[in-house]
N, C-alpha and C positions, 0 to 999 in steps of 0.2 A: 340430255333429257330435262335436265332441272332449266336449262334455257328455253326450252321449250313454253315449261310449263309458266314461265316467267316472263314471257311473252303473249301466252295466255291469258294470264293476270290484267295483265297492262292494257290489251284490246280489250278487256271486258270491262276494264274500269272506266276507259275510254268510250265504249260505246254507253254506261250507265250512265256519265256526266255529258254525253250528246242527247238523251233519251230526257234526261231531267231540265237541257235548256231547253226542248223544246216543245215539254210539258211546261217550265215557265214562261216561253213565250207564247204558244195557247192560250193557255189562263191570263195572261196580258194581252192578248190579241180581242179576247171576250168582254175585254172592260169597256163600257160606253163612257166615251171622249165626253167631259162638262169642261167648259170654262166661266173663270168670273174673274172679274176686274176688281182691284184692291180701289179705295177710293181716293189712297194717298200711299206714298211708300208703305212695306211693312213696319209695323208697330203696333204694342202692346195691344191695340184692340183687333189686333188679328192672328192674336196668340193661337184662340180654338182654331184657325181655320189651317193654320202650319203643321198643328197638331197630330189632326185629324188626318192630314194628307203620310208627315213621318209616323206615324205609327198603325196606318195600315186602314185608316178603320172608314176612307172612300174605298179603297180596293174591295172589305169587305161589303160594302153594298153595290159592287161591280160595278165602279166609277173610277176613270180613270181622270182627274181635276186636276186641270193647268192654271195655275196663279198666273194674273196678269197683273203689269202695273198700268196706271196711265202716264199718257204725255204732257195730260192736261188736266183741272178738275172738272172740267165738264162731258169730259169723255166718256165716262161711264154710264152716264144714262143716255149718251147721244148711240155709245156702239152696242148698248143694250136694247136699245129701242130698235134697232137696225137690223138686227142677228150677229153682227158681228164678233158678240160675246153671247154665252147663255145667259149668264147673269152677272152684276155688278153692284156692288156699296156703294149709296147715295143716301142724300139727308128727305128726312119726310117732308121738310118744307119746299125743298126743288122737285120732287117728282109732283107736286101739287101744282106746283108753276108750271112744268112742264105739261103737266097734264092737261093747264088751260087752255094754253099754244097748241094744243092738238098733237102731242108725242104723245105715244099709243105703248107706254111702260105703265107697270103694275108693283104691288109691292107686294115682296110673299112672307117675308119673316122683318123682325123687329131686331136687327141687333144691339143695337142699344138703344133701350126704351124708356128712358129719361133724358132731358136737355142735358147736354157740358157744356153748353155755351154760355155766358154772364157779363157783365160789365166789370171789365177787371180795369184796379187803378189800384196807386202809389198810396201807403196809408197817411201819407204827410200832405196831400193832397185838398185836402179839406171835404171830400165827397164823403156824406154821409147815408145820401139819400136820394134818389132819382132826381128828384128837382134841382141836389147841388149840382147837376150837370149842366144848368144855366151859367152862361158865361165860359164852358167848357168847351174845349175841340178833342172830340170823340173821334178815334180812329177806327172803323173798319174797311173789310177785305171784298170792294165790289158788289154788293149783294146787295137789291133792293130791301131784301127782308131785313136785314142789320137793322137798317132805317126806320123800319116798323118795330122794331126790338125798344128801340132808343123811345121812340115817340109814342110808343101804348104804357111804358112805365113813366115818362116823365108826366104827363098827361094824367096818370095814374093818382099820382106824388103832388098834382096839384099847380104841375110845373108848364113854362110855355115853350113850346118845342121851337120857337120862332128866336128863342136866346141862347139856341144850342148850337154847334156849330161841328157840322160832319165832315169827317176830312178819308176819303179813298185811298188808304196808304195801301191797297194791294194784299200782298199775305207778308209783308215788312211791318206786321204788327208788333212783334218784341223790339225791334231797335225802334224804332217811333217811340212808341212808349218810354223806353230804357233812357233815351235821348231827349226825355219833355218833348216832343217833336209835335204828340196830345197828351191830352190829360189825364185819359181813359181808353178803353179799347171795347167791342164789341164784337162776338163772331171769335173769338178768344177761348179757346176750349182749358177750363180746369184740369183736365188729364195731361194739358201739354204745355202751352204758352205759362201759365201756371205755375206751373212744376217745374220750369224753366228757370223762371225770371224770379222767383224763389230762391234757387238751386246756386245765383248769380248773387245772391248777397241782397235783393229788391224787398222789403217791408211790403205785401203788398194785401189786398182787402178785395173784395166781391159783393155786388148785388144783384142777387139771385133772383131772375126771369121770372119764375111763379109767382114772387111775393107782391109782382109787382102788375097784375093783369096780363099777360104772357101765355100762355095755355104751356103745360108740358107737352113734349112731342117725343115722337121716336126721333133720337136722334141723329141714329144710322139705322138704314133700312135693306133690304137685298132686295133686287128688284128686277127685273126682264121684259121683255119685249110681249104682247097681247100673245102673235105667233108663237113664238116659245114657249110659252105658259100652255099653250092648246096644245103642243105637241111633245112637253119635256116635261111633265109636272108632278108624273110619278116618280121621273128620274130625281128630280128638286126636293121630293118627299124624300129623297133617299139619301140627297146629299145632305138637309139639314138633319135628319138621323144623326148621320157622322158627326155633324158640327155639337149636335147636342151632345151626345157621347162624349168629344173630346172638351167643348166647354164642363162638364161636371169634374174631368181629369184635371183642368185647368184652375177652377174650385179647390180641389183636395190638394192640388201640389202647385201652387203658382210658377214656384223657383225651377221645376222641372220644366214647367208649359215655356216659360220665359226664356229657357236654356236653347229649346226646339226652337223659338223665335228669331234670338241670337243669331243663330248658328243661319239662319234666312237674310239676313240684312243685305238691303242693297248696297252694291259697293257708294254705290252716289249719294248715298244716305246713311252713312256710320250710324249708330243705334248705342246710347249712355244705356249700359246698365241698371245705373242704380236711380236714372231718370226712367227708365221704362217700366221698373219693377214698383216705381212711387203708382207711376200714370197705370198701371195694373189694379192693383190697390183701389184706385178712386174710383177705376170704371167697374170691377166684377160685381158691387149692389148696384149700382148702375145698370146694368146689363136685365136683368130680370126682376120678377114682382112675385112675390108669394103668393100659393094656390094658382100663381098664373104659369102654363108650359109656357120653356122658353122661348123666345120667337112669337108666341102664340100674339096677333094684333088685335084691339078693340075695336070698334065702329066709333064711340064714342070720340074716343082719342082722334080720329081720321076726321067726324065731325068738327069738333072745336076748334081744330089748327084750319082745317078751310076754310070756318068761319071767319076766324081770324083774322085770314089771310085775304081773304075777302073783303072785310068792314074794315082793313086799313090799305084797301085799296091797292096789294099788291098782284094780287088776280080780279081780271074784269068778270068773272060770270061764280056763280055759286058751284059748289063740285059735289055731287052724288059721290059720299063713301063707298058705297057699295063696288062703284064703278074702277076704283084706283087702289084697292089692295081685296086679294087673295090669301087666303091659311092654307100653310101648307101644313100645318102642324094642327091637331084636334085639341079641342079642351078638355 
């Protein structure tokens, strides 16, 4: 009898823990599929979005979000514009480019809405000042706009861009530099090269873009394809929900958010510690603006960088703000 009942037991516990996988796979079958593309490996600035995904709080807006990485940096506005991803991190100043060339991406949230990019150089260097960049060979990483970086602050400073000298070192910015290989670097983000070449024993100094006619910009944006935005926008209200959510967790406890990050590293791209928990640090007032929600994008801000971007001639026609970013977040 007692075997009986003891067999009893056993198929009922067993049909309770069948009943309950297939009440959790339901409830997973119901999540609507997002994806988005990382803009570079993960790191520190994609702490919220690790987040948000380990601690449940896409699920709770019934999203089921797949991190991608790219193969390339320009992938993420090319397979966003595509459909090939829902959405993808890119900088405000290439979806501007892109947007002249006629790629049909938008921008919906502001992830970081400040520049990190600077003219970074050796303090033994003798650069004081935009102009001492005369006689200089400045390194950046391919990008026409660098070159507009370098030539609206020397220009600025009083300096003639005709005695500066640009050299395409690729994204081999920190050995160039490390190596005298230039003098300076451009396109060099303070959260990271930075905090690097610091970290390495480097003296090293910065001049900071705004001070120098520069416009601030968002310097990471999320961004998606015109079709996706028509068809998935309520869902994208929902996924930056989450991100907000786990960005404020990320505030209150960085060493926790940091830990969820950690714990995501690409194998092809090991993750310092105590180098990602500095670059944390620099980018979280970085990331947002008092009385401003986060993500929330200005017009203004979207104005002045195309202007910009325009009058130094690295887009041939002017860009309607209105036309290249969307809120998905209210004021």
């Amino acid at each position: 009898m007692k075997k009986i009942w003891f067999l009893i037991l056993i198929l009922a516990m067993l049909l309770t823990a069948c009943s309950e996988n297939k009440a959790n796979s339901n409830e997973k079958e119901k999540l609507e599929d997002i994806s988005i593309m990382l803009d570079w490996y993960p790191n520190a600035v994609h702490t919220a979005i690790y987040v948000a995904k380990e601690k449940g709080y896409f699920a709770d807006e019934g999203l089921n979000v797949n991190i991608e990485m790219p193969a390339d940096t320009n992938d993420p506005l090319k397979l966003a514009a595509t459909g090939k991803v829902d959405l993808a991190i890119s900088y405000q100043t290439q979806l501007l480019v892109s947007r002249a060339e006629g790629i049909p991406v938008v921008s919906v949230a502001a992830l970081v809405r400040h520049s990190l990019d600077a003219i970074m150089f050796k303090k033994d260097s003798g650069i004081q000042s935009p102009k001492d960049l005369e006689g200089k060979n400045i390194g950046y990483p391919s990008a026409s706009v660098n070159e507009a970086v370098v030539s609206t602050m020397v220009k600025k400073d009083g300096g003639d861009m005709n005695n500066v000298k640009m050299t395409d070192v690729g994204w081999d910015l920190m050995p160039s530099l490390a190596t005298d290989n230039v003098d300076a670097l451009t396109g060099a983000y303070i959260n990271h090269e930075l905090v690097l070449l610091k970290k390495e024993g480097y003296d090293m100094d910065i001049l900071k873009l705004t001070d120098f006619g520069v416009p601030d910009n968002y310097e990471l944006v999320i961004v998606t394809g015109e079709k996706a935005l028509k068809k998935k926008k309520t869902s994208f209200e929902k996924f930056w929900k989450a991100i907000t959510r786990a960005q404020e967790e990320v505030k209150k406890d960085p060493a926790s958010g940091l830990k969820v990050l950690l714990d995501h590293e690409n194998d092809s791209f090991p993750l310092d510690k105590e180098v990602e928990a500095e670059s944390l640090q620099v980018l979280l007032p970085l990331m947002e603006e008092s009385n401003v929600p986060f993500g929330y994008q200005e017009e203004d801000t979207w104005n002045q960088v195309a202007n910009w971007l325009y009058e130094s001639k690295v887009i041939k026609q002017k860009m309607n703000a209105k036309e290249v970013f969307v809120n998905i977040v209210s004021k």
